[in-house]
C-alpha positions in Angstrom: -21.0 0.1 -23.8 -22.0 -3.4 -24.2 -20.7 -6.2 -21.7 -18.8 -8.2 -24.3 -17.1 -4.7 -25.8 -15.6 -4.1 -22.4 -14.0 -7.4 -22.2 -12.2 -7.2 -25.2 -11.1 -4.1 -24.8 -10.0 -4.9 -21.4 -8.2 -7.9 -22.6 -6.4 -5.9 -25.8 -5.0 -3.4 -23.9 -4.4 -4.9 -20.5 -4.8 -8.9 -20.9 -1.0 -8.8 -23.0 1.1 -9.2 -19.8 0.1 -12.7 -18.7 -3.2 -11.7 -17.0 -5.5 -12.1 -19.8 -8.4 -13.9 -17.8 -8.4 -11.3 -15.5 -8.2 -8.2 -17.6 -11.6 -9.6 -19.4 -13.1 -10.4 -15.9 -12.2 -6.8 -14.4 -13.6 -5.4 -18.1 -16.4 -6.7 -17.5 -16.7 -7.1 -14.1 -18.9 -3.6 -13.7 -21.9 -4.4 -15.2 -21.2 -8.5 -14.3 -22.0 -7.6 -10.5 -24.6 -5.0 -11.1 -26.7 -6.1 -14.2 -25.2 -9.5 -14.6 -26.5 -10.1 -10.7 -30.2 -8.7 -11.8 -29.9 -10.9 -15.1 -29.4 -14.6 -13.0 -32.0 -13.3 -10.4 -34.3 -12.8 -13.1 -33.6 -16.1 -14.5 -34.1 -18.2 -11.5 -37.8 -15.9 -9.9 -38.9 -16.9 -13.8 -39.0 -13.4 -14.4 -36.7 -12.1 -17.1 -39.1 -10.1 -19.9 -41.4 -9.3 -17.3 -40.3 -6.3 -16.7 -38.9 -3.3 -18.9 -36.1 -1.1 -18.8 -37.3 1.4 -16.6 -35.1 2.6 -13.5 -38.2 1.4 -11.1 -38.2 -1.9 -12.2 -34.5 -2.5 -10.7 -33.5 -3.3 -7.5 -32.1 -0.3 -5.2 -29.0 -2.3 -4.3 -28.2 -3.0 -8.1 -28.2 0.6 -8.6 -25.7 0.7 -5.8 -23.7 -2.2 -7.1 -23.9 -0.4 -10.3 -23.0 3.2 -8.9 -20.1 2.0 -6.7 -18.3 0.0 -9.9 -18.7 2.1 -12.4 -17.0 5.2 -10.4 -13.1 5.5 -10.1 -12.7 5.9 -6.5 -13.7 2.5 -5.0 -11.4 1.1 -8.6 -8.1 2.9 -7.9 -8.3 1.9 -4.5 -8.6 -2.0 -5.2 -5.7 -1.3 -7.7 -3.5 0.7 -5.4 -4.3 -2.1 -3.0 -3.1 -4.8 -4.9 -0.5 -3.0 -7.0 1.6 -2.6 -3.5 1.6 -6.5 -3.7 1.5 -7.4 -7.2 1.8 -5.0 -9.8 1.3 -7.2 -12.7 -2.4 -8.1 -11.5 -2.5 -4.8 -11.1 -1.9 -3.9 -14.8 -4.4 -6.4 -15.8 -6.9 -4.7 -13.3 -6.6 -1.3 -15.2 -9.5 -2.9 -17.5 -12.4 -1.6 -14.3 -10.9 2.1 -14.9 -11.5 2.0 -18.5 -14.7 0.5 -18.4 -15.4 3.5 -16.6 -13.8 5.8 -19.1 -15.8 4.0 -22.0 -19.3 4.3 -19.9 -19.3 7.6 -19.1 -19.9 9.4 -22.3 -21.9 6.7 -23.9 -25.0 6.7 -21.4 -27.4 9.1 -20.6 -28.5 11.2 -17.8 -31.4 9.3 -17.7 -30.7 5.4 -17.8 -27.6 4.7 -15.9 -25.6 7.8 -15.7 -22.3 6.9 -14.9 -21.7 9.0 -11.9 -17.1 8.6 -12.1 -16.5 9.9 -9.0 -19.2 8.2 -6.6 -19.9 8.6 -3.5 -18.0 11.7 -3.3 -20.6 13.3 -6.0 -23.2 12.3 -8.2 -21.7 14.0 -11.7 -22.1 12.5 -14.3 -22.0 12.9 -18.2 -25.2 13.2 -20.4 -24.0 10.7 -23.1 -24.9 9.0 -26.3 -26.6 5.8 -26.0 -24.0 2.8 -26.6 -26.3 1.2 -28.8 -26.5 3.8 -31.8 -25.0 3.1 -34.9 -22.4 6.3 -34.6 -21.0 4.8 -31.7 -21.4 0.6 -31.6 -19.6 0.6 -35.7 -16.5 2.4 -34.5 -16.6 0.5 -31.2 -16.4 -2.6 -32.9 -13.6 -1.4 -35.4 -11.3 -0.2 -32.3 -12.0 -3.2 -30.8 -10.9 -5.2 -34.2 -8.2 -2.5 -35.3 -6.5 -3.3 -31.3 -6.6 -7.2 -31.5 -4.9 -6.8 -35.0 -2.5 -4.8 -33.7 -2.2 -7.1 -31.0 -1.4 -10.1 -33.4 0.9 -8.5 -35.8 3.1 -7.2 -32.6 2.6 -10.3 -30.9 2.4 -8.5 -27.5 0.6 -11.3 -25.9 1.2 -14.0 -24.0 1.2 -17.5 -25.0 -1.0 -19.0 -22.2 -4.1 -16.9 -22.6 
């Protein structure tokens, strides 16, 4: 899924409690710090279009960046973490699960699996690209059909 896609949907369904902000940062946050990172390195070396999309061209450690935030364990941890102090960031923080969740059936086994239970395996679902038209048009009316809903219930708060 698209960067932008998991930021609303984190904010619709977990930004209503007063923690809007940070349910679009934790939405987005997995690919922020693993293709985001690459994006504003590529930018400053004077190197973005250089390169393609092939798997060699990236960085190891963004591969690991992108493999440890794109897998449940290391985000239920954070959450339990700061849920025994704050259960309402928590909440909001529920946005990195569901990123997963949206990932891992809509990429393929060979670009970016989405491996949901790393380290402690490398499984991983052989998905549908993101980008094809069967799955970005209904992505983009749930992500219009929840933000409706949103307004008409008015389940948000004021100072997001």
């Amino acid at each position: 899924m698209d960067t932008l896609s998991h930021a609303l949907w984190g904010k619709g369904l977990f930004g209503y409690r007063g923690h809007g902000k940070l349910a679009i940062l934790f939405g987005s946050m997995p690919d922020l710090s693993s293709f985001g990172m690459l994006f504003l390195i590529r930018i400053i070396d004077n190197t973005l279009g250089q390169s393609g999309s092939n798997v060699q061209d990236i960085p190891s450690w963004i591969i690991f960046n992108y493999n440890i935030t794109h897998s449940f364990v290391p985000a239920f941890i954070c959450i339990y973490c700061v849920w025994r102090y704050n259960p309402n960031i928590a909440f909001a923080m529920l946005a990195w699960p569901f990123h997963i969740v949206l990932d891992s059936p809509f990429h393929t086994k060979e670009y970016f699996p989405t491996q949901i239970f790393y380290p402690l395996t490398d499984f991983s679902f052989d998905g549908i690209h993101w980008a094809n038209p069967e799955v970005w048009f209904p992505n983009l009316a749930g992500i219009i059909v929840l933000f409706l809903y949103r307004k008409k219930y008015n389940h948000k708060n004021k100072n997001d």
